[in-house]
C-alpha positions as CSV (number, residue, x, y, z in Angstrom):
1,X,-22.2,7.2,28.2
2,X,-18.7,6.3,28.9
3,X,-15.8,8.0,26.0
4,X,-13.7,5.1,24.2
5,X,-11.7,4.0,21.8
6,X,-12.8,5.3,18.1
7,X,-11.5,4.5,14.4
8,X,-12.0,6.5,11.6
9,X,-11.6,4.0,8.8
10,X,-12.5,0.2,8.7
11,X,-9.2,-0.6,6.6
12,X,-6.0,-3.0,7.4
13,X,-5.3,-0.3,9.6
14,X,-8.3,0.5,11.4
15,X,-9.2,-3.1,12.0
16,X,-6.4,-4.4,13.3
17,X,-5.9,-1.9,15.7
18,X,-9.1,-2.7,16.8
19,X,-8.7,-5.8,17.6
20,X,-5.2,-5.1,19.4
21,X,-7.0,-2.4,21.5
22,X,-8.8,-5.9,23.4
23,X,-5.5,-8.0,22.6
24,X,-4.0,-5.2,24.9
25,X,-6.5,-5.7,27.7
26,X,-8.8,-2.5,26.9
27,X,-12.3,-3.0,28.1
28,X,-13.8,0.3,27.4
29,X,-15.9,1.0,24.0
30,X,-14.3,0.4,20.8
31,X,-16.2,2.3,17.8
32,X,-14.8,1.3,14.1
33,X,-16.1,3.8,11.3
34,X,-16.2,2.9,7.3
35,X,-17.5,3.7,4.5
36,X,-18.0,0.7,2.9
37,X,-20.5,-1.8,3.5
38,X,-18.5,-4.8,3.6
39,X,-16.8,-6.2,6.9
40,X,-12.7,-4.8,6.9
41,X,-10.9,-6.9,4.3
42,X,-7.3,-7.2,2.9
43,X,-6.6,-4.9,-0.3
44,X,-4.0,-6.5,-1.3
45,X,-5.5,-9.2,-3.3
46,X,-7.8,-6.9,-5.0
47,X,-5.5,-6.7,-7.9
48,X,-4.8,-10.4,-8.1
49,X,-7.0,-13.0,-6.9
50,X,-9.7,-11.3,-7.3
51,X,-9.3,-10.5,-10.2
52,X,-8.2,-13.9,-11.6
53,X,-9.7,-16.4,-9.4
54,X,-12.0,-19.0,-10.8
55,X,-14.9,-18.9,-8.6
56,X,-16.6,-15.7,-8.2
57,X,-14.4,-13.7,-5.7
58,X,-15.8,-12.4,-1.9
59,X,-13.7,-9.8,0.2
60,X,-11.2,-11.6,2.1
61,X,-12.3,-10.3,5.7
62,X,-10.2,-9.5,8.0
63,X,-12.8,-11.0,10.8
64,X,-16.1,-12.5,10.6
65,X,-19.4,-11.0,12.0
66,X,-18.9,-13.0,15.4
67,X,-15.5,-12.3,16.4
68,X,-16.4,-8.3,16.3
69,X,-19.4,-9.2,18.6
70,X,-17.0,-11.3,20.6
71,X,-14.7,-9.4,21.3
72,X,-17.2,-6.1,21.9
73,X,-16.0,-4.1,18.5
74,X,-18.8,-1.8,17.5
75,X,-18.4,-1.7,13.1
76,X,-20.1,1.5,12.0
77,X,-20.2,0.6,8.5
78,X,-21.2,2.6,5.7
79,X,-20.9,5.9,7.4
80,X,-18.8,8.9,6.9
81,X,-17.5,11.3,9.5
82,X,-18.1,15.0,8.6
83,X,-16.4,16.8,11.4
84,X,-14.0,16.5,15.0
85,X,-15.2,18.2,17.7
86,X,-11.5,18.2,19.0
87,X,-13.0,20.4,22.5
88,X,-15.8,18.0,22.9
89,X,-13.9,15.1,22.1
90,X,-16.5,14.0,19.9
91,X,-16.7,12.8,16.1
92,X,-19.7,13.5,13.6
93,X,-21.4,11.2,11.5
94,X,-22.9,12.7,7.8
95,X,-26.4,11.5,9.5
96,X,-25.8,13.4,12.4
97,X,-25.2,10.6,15.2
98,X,-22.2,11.7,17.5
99,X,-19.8,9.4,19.0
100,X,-17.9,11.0,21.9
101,X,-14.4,9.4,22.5
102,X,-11.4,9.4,25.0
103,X,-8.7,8.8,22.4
104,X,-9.4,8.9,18.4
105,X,-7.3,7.1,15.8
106,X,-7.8,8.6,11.9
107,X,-6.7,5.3,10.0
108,X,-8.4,7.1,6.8
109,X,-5.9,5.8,4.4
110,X,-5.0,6.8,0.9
111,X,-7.1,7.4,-2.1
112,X,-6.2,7.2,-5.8
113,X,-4.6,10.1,-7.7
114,X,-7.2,11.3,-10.4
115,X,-6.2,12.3,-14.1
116,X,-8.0,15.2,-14.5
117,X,-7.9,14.5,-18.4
118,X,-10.4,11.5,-17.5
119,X,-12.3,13.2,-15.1
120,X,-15.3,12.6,-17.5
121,X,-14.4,9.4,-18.6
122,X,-17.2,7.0,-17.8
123,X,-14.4,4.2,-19.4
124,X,-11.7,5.2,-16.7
125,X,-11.8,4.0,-13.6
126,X,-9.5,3.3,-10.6
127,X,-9.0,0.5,-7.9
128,X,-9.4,1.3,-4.3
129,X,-12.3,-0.9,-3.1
130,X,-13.7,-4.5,-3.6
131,X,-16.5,-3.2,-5.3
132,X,-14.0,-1.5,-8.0
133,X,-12.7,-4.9,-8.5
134,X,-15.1,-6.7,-9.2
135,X,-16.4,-4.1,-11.5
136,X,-13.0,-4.2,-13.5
137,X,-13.3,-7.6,-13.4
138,X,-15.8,-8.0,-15.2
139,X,-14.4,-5.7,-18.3
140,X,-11.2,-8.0,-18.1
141,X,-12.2,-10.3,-20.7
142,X,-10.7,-12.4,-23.3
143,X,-9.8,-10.0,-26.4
144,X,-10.9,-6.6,-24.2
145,X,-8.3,-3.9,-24.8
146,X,-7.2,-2.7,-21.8
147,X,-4.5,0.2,-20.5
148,X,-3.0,1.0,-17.9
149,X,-2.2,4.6,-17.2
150,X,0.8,4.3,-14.5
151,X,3.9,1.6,-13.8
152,X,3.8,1.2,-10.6
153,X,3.3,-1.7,-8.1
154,X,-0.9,-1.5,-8.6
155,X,-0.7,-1.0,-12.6
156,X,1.3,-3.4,-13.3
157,X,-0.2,-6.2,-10.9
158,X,-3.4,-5.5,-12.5
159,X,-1.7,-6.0,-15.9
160,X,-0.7,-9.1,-15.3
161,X,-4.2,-10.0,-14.2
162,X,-5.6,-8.6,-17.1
163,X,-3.6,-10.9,-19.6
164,X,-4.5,-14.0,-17.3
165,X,-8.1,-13.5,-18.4
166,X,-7.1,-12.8,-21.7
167,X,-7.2,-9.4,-22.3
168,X,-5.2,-7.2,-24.4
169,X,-3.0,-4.8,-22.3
170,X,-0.9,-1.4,-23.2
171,X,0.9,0.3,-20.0
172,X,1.5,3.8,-20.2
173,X,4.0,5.3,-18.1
174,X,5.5,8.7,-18.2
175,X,8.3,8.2,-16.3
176,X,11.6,6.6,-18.2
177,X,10.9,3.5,-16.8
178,X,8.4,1.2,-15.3
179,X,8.5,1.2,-10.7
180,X,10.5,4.1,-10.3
181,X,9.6,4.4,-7.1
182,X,11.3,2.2,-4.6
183,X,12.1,-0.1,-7.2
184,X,16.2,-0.5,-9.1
185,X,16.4,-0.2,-12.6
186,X,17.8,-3.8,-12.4
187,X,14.6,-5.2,-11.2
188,X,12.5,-3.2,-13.0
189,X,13.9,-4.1,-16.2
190,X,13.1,-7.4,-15.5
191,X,9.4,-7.1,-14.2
192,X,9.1,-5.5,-17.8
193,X,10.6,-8.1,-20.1
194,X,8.1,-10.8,-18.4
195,X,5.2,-8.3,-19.0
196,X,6.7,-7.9,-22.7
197,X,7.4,-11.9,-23.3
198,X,3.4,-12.3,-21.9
199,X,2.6,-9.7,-24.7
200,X,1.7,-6.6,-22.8
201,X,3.1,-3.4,-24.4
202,X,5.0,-1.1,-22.6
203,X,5.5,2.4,-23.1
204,X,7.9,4.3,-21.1
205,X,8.5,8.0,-21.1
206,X,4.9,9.0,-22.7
207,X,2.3,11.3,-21.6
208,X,-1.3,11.7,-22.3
209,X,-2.6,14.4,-24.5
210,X,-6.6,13.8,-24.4
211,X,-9.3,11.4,-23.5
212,X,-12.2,11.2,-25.2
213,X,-14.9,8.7,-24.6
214,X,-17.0,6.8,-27.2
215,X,-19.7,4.9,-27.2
216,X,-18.3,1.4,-26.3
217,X,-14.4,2.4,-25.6
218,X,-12.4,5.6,-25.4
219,X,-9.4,7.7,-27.3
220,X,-6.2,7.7,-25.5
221,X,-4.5,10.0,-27.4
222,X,-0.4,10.0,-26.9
223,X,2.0,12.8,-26.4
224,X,3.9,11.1,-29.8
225,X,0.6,11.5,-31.5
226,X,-0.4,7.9,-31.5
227,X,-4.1,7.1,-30.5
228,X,-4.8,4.2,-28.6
229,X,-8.6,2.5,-28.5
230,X,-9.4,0.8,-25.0
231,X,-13.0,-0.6,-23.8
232,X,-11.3,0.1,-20.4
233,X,-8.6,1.9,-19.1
234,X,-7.7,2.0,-15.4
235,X,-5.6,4.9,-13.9
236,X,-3.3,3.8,-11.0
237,X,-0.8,7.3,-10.9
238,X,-0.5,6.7,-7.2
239,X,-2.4,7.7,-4.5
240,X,-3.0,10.7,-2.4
241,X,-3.1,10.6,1.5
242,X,-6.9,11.2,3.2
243,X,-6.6,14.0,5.0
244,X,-9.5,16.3,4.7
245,X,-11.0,14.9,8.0
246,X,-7.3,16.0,9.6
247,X,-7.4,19.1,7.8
248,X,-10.3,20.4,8.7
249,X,-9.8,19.6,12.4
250,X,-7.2,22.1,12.2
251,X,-4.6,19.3,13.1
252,X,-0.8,19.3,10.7
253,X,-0.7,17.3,7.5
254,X,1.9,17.9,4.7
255,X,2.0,14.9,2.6
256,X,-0.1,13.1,5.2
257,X,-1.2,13.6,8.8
258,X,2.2,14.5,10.5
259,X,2.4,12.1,13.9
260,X,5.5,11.5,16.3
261,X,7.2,8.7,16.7
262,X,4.6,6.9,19.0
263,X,2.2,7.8,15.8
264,X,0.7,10.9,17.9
265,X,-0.4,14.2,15.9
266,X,-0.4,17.7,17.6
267,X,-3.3,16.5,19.5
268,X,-2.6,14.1,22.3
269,X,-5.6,12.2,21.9
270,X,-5.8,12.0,18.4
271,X,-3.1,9.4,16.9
272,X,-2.8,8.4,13.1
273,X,-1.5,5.4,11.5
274,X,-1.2,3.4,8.1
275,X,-1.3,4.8,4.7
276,X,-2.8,8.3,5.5
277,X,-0.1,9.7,8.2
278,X,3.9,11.0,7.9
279,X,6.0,9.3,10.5
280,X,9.8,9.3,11.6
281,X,11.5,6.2,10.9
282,X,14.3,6.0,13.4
283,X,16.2,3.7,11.5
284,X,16.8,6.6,8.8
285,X,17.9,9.1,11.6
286,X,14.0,10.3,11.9
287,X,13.3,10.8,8.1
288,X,10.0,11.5,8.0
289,X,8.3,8.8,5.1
290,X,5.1,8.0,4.4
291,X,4.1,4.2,3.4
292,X,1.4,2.6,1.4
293,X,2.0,-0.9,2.2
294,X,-0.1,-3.9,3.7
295,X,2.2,-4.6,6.7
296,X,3.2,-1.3,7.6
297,X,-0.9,-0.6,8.2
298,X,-0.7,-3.9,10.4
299,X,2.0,-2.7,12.2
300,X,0.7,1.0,12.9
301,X,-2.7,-0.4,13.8
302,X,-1.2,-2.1,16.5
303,X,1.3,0.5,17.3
304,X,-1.3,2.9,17.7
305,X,-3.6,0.7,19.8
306,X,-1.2,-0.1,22.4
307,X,0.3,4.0,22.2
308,X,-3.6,5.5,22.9
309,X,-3.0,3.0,26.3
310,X,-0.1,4.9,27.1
311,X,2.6,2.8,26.1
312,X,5.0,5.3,24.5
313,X,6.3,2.7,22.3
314,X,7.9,4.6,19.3
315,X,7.5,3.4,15.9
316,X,10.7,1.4,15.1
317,X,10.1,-0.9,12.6
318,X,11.5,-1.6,8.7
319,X,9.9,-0.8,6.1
320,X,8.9,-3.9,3.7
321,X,7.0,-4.5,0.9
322,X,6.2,-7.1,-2.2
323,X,4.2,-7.9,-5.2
324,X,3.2,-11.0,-6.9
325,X,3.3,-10.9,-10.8
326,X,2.7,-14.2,-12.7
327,X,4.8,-16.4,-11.6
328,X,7.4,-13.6,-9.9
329,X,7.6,-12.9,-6.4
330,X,9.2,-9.1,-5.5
331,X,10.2,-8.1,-2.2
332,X,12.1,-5.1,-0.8
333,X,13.5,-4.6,2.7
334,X,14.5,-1.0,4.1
335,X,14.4,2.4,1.6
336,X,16.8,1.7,-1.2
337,X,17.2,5.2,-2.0
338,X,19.3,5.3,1.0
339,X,21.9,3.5,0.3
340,X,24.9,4.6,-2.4
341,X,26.5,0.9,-3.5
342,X,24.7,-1.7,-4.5
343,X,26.0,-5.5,-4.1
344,X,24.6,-8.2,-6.1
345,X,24.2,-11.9,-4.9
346,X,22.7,-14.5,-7.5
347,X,20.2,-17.0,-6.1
348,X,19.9,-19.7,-8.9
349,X,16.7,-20.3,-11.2
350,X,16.8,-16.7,-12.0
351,X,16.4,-14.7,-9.0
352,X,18.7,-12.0,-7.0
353,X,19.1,-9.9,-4.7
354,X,20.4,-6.3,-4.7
355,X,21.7,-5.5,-0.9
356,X,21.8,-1.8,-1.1
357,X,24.7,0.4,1.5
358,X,25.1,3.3,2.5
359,X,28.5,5.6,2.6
360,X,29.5,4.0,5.6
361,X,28.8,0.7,4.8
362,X,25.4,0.1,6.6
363,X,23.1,-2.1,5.0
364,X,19.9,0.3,4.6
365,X,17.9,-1.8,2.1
366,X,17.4,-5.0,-0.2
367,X,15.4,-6.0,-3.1
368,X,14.7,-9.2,-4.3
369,X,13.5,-11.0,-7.3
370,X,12.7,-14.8,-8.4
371,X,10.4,-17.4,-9.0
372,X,7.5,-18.1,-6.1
373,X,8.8,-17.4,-2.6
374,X,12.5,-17.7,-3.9
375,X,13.3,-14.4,-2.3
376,X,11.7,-14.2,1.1
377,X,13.9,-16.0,3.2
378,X,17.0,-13.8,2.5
379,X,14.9,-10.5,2.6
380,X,13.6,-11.3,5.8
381,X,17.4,-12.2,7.2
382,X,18.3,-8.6,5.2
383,X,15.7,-6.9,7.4
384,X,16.9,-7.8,10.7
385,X,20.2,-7.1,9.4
386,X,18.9,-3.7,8.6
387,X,17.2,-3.1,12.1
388,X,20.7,-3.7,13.7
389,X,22.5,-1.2,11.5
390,X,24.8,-4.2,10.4
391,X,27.5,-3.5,8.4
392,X,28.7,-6.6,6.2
393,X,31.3,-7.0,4.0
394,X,30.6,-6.5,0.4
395,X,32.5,-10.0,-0.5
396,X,29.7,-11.5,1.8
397,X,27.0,-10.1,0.6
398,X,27.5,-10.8,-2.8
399,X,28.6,-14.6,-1.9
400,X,25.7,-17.0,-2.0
401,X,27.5,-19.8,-0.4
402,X,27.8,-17.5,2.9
403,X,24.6,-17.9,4.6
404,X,22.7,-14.7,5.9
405,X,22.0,-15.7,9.0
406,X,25.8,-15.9,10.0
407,X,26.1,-12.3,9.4
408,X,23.6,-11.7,12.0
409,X,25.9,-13.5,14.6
410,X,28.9,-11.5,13.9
């Protein structure tokens, strides 16, 4: 049997580079391993349309049946790899089947931090696949009492969703503020005042002393001696990088699978991309970062494809995200936490953006906030003005009447 092309993990990631392994003109096998039984599908509405949406939600695929027999894609689903047989060039299944490859690609993602206090909590739960949405779903219900343990992007976003169906909702974050992480103060502040005038409570700087479970709800109980009663509570404390596979393969990890810049670990032919690998972003001077965010596994996937045909093309790309919650629309360009001076230019109707430098005077990031879409014109201008190490002038940045895209002419 001839060695080809094989995917561990069926995920944004793993599919798309997939797909981009034929895009690229690759007519060799092409073996795509998951877990789960569904077909690959987006995550990122998992925490909002699904959980809101009218009709009863199905995964949003990211291909049908029919286009993975077109274009040749074996879809292993439901299976888990046990082992690597780096010298044999082979992979594992837990059922014993072996699949021999000439290059591998771990696309194994990221899995969700666990409180150990709720370890035992059959009324804690956390999001990672459709199936976990659609069971939290259904405890979102008009008048249900709900918490969030964690402020960050997935909490919160599931808050909001929560008090669209009607629920009650208490976030608990132990940090000093809600989004610490790759998030201003500025903005933050003013994700939390919508969640506050929609009536969810926030508290800030607050751990969690116990869990106990009762019948029909559990016992939160607070670090300020409070006790909170939820029917539900979902933990979103971040996620952890899937590297056990990796790991046990003897190949580096350290907050993620460590790759080069072409997304290639110590082993030639094994490559790693999306939210389960560490990478150099050149634009940073080759900080070493590792994302959890929907485009970034897009890009890698395809990265990696057209690197495992011996492209050498190294990863080069800015790093963006953005999350939808109610009627706001959040976007961030670049690593924030590069920059040193921030610059403020007002949109109208609400929204802003924060155009964040660097000592020298290199644009390194922006974050943006308004109403819909309001934002994602000027982010997008902000990242290619980041990708060319542009330095504007302050007065320009913070000027709304100077358009964007003249600074990317100068």
């Amino acid at each position: 049997m001839q060695h080809g092309m094989v995917i561990i993990g069926a995920g944004e990631c793993g599919a798309r580079a997939a797909f981009a392994l034929r895009e690229n003109g690759y007519e060799g096998p092409v073996t795509l391993i998951g877990t789960e039984r569904h077909l690959p599908y987006e995550r990122p509405p998992l925490s909002k349309d699904v959980m809101v949406s009218d009709a009863h939600p199905l995964p949003r695929t990211i291909a049908g049946e029919d286009q993975f027999n077109e274009k040749r894609v074996d879809f292993i689903a439901q299976s888990t790899v046990s082992a690597i047989d780096r010298s044999a060039k082979r992979v594992v299944l837990e059922d014993g089947r072996l699949v021999d490859y000439e290059r591998l690609l771990l696309a194994t993602g990221a899995i969700p931090r666990p409180l150990p206090l709720a370890a035992n909590s059959k009324h804690c739960v956390t999001l990672r696949s459709f199936d976990d949405a659609i069971a939290i779903r259904a405890r979102f219900q008009p008048d249900a009492r709900i918490v969030i343990i964690g402020g960050g992007f997935i909490g919160l976003e599931l808050a909001a969703s929560a008090r669209k169906r009607g629920a009650k909702v208490t976030v608990i974050e132990a940090q000093i503020r809600i989004m610490m992480r790759g998030v201003t103060a500025e903005i933050a502040e003013v994700i939390a005042a919508r969640h506050r005038n929609e009536g969810v409570t926030i508290l800030c700087n607050t751990g969690i002393v116990s869990i106990a479970d009762h019948a029909r709800n559990v016992a939160i109980v607070l670090s300020s001696g409070d006790v909170i009663a939820a029917d539900l509570a979902v933990i979103g404390i971040g996620a952890t990088p899937a590297t056990a596979l990796a790991e046990a393969s003897g190949l580096e990890t350290g907050n993620g699978i460590v790759v080069n810049e072409w997304l290639q670990t110590g082993d030639p032919d094994i490559y790693a991309a999306g939210d389960c690998c560490v990478f150099p972003l050149a634009i940073y001077g080759g900080r070493r970062v590792r994302l959890e965010a929907w485009r970034n596994a897009q890009e890698q996937g395809a990265l990696a494809a057209r690197n495992m045909l011996g492209a050498l093309e190294p990863h080069q790309a800015v790093p963006w995200f953005w999350s939808d919650q109610y009627e706001l629309g959040l976007q961030v360009a670049g690593l924030s936490d590069e920059g040193t001076q921030t610059i403020r230019r007002d949109l109208g109707d609400g929204a802003f953006i924060l155009f964040h430098l660097d000592d020298d005077g290199r644009l390194v990031a922006a974050s943006g906030i308004g109403p819909g879409n309001a934002v994602a014109k000027d982010i997008r201008l902000a990242e290619m003005l980041i990708a060319r190490s542009a330095r504007p002038g302050a007065d320009q940045l913070a000027a709304s009447n100077v358009k964007l895209k003249s600074l990317l002419a100068a």
